[in-house]
C-alpha positions as CSV (number, residue, x, y, z in Angstrom):
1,X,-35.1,16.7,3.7
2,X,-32.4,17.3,6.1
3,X,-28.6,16.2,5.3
4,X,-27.0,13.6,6.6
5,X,-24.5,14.2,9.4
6,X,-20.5,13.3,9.2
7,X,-19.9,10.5,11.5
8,X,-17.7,11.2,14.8
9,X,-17.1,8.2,15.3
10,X,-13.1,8.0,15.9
11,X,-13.1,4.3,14.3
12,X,-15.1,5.6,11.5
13,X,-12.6,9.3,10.6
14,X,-9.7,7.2,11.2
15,X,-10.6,4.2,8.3
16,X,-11.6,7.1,6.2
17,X,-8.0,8.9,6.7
18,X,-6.5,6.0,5.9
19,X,-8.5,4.5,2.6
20,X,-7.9,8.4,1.8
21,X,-4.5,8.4,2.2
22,X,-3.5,5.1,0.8
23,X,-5.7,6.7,-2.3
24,X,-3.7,9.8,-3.0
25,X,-0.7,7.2,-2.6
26,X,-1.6,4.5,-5.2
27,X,-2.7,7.4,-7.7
28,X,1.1,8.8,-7.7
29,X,2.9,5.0,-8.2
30,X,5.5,5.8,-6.4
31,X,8.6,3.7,-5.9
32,X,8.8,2.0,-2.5
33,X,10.8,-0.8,-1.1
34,X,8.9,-3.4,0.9
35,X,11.3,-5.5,3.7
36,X,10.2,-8.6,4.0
37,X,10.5,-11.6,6.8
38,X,14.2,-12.7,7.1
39,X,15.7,-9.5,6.0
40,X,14.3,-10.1,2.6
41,X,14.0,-6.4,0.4
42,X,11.9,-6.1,-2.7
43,X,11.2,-3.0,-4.6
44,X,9.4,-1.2,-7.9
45,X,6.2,0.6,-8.7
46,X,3.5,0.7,-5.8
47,X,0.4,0.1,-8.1
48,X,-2.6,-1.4,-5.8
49,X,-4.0,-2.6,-2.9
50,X,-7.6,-3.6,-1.7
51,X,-9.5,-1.8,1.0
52,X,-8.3,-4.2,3.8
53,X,-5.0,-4.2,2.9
54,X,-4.4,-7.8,2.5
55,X,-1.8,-7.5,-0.2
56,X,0.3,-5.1,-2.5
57,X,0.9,-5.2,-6.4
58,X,4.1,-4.0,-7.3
59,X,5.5,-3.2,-11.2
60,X,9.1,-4.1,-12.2
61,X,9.5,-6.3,-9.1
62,X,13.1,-6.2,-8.1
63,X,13.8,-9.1,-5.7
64,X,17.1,-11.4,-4.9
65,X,15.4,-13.7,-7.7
66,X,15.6,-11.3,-10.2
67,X,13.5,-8.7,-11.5
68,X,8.7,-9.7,-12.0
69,X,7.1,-7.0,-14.7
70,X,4.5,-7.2,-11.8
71,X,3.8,-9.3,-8.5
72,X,1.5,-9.3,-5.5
73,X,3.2,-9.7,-2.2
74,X,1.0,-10.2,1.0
75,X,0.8,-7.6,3.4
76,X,1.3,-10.4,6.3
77,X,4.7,-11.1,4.4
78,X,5.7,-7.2,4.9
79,X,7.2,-5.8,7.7
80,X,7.8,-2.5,6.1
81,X,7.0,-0.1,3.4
82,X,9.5,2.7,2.5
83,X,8.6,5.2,-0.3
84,X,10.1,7.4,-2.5
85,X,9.1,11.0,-3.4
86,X,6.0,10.6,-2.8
């Protein structure tokens, strides 16, 4: 039985970089500071996100309306993602 062969497809490497990449990240819950619309920052623990990206679970929350032990923010509410010695 022959093996099957890697795809070349670029769309195909490229999602795999990336679901490998945000896999490493999430496994080392790293801090990291998502900005928000209308210059809104929140920070804490990066902890998950789902394959498509739709949204990001972060522990001990700090926002301007106080501090969540956890919260989801959706990723169309994010305009960036800084993290911290990762």
């Amino acid at each position: 039985m022959s093996q099957p062969v890697p795809s070349t497809d670029s769309a195909f490497v490229q999602r795999e970089n990336s679901l490998l990449l945000w896999s490493a990240l999430l496994r080392a819950k790293p801090q990291a500071e998502l900005g928000l619309y209308q210059g809104t920052t929140v920070s804490g623990v990066l902890c998950s996100t789902n394959a498509g990206l739709d949204g990001f679970v972060l522990r001990d929350m700090q926002s301007p309306f106080g501090t969540y032990k956890a919260a989801e923010i959706r990723s169309q509410d994010v305009r960036h993602i800084q993290i911290d010695r990762w």
